[in-house]
N, C-alpha and C positions, 0 to 999 in steps of 0.2 A: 398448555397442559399443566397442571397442577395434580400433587404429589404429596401425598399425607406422609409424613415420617416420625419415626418413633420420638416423645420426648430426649430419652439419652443419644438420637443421634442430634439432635435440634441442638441440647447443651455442648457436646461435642462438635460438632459447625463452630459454632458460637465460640467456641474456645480458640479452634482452630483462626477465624476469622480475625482475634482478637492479637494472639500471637504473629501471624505474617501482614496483616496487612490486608489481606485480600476479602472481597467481597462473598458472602454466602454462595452467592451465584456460581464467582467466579472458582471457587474450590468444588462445589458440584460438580460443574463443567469438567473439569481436570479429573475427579473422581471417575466419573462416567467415561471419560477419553480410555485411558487407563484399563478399564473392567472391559471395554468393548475392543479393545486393540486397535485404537485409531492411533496412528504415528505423527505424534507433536513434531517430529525433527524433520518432516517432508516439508520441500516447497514446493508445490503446484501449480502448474503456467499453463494456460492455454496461448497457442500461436508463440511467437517468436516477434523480438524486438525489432528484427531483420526486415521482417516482412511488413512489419508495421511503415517502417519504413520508407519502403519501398510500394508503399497505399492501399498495401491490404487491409482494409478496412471491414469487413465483414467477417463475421466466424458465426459456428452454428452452437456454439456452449450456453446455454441458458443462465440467468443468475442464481435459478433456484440451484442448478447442479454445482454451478462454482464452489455455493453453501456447503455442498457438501464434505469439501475438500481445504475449507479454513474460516477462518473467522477474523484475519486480518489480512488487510491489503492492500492492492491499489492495482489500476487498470485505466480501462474506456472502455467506450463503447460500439457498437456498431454503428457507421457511416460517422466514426470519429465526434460523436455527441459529447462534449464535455470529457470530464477527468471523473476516476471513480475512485471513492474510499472505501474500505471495507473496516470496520473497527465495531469490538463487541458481538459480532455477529450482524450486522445490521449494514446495508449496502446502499451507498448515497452518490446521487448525482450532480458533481457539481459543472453549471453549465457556465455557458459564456456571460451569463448577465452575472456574476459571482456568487450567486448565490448555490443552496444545496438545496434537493429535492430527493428525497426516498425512492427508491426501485422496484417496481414492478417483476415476482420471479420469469415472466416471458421474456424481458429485455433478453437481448443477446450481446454476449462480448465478441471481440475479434485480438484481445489480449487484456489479460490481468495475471495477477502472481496474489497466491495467495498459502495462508499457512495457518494452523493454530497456534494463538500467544499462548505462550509459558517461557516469560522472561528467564532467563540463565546467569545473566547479571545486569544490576542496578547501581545507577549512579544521580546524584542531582550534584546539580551548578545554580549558584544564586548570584552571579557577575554577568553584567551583560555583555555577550559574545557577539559577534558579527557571523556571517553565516559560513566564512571562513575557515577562521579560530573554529567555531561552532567542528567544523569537518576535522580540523587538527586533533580536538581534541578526542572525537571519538575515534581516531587514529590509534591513541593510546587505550582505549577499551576495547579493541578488539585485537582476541589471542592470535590471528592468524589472518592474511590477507587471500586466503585459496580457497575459501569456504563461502557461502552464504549469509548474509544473519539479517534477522526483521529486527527493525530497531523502530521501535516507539517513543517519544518525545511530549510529554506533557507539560503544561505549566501556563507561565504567563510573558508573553510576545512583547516587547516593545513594538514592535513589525513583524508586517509579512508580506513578501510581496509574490502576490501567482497568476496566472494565465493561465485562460480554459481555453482552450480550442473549440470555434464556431466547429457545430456539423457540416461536415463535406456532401455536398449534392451531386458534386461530378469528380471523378478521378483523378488523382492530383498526391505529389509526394509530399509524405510529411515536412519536409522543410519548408516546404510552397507552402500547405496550412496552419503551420506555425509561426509563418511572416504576418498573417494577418489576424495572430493572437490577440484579442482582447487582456488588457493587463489591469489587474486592481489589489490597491493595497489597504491593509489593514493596521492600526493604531492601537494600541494597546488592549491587545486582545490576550484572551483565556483561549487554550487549545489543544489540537494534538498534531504534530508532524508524524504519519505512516509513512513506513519506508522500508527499503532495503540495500545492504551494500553486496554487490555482486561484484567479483572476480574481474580482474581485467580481460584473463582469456576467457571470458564468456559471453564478450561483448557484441557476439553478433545474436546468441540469447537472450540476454537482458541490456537493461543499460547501466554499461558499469562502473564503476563506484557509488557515490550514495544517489540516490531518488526518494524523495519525498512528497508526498500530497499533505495541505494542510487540510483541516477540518474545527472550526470553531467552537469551542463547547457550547452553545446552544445550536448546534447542527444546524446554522442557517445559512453559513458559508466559507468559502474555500477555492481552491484550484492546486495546481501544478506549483509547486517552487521555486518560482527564481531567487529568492532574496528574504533572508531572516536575520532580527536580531532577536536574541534572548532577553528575557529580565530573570526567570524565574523555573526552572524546568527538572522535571524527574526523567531520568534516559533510563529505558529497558533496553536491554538485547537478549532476541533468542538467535540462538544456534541453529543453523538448521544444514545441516549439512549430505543432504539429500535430496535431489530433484526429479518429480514425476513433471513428464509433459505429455500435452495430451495436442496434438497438430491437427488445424481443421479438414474437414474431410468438403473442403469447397473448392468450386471453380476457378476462383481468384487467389486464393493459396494452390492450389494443386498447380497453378498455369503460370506463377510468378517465378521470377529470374532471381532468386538468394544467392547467387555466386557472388555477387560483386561486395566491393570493400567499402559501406555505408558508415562507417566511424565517423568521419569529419562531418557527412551529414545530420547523422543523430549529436553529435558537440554540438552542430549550430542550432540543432529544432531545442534542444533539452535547454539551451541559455536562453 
């Protein structure tokens, strides 16, 4: 869709653009949020981390509708295909051979989390960190450990190291499909880490403390995070301190056993 607009707002963009930093694009987008009463400060999940778990694997939420409800993320997909980025508005599948592939809005998730960016605060590091240090230090950028926040990570990688999860054919717990992880590392690479740090007591919601998906700047590849060093990077964080979920209304969620205490499980699938 394309959108004719007055020269004095064109110069006003332009000015705007100039003083923050941010892309034309990206000040529209915020503009329009705003005027239409979309709420930047929600995170929205389909399904639970619980359940992932425990090999619910399917859900019935479409990619197109996910869209609706963020433009930044991270996920899978149904019968456990790969890992998903969402960044920009644009939804990528990165599969077991490491690489990324673009999304189709049919696909179906069976869990993602997503949100609209609008950093809240910014920071860059130019010393390269281990992925560690890397955690300590965003320890110190965030105001509170009880809330939410999408933290975005740009720059340039000494390393990376991530694992996509083969698609599951047959029924089987997450730990069981992530013992037979495909793992591949990346060398000096340009990129982005999507993430989130989620609450400890939320841990049968999400997985808690930080999680990240890489994604390459030339969108050709990526996975799950186990292992980063830094060279080069710009840290966002948004706030977000409200959460919509939306639980699938399927056989395999409705019929699943969520009581039990999958912590140690999800420690060992997420390392």
């Amino acid at each position: 869709m394309y959108i004719n607009i007055s020269p004095p707002l064109q110069a006003a963009l332009g000015k705007r653009s100039q003083e923050t930093g941010q892309t034309p694009a990206e000040i529209v987008a915020i503009a329009l949020r705003q005027y239409l009463e979309i709420d930047e400060e929600t995170l929205f999940q389909t399904s639970t981390i619980g359940a992932l778990v425990e090999g619910v694997y399917r859900g019935d939420l479409t990619i197109a509708e996910l869209r609706n409800y963020g433009d930044f993320g991270l996920g899978t997909f149904n019968d456990l295909d790969g890992e998903m980025v969402v960044l920009d508005g644009q939804v990528w599948q990165l599969r077991s051979d490491g690489r990324a592939y673009p999304v189709a809005d049919e696909v179906k998730t069976p869990f993602a989390t997503v949100t609209f960016w609008q950093a809240d605060w910014t920071a860059v590091l130019d010393q390269p960190l281990t992925y560690e240090e890397l955690q300590r230090y965003l320890d110190t950028l965030l105001p509170s450990g009880n809330i939410f926040y999408a933290i975005k990570i740009s720059g340039q990688f000494r390393s990376v190291r991530t694992r996509t999860i083969e698609r599951q054919n047959q029924p089987t717990r997450l730990v069981e499909a992530a013992a037979r992880q495909p793992v591949h590392e990346f060398f000096d690479v340009q990129g982005d880490l999507v993430g989130f740090w989620t609450p400890s007591y939320m841990k049968t919601v999400n997985v808690p403390g930080y999680h990240f998906h890489f994604l390459s700047a030339d969108r050709q590849q990526g996975g799950h995070v186990l292992d980063v060093c830094i060279e080069r990077v710009d840290i966002g964080i948004d706030d977000t301190p409200r959460l919509r979920m939306a639980l699938p209304d399927t056989q395999e969620f409705l019929g699943a056993n969520l009581t039990r205490d999958t912590e140690q499980e999800l420690h060992q699938a997420e390392k």
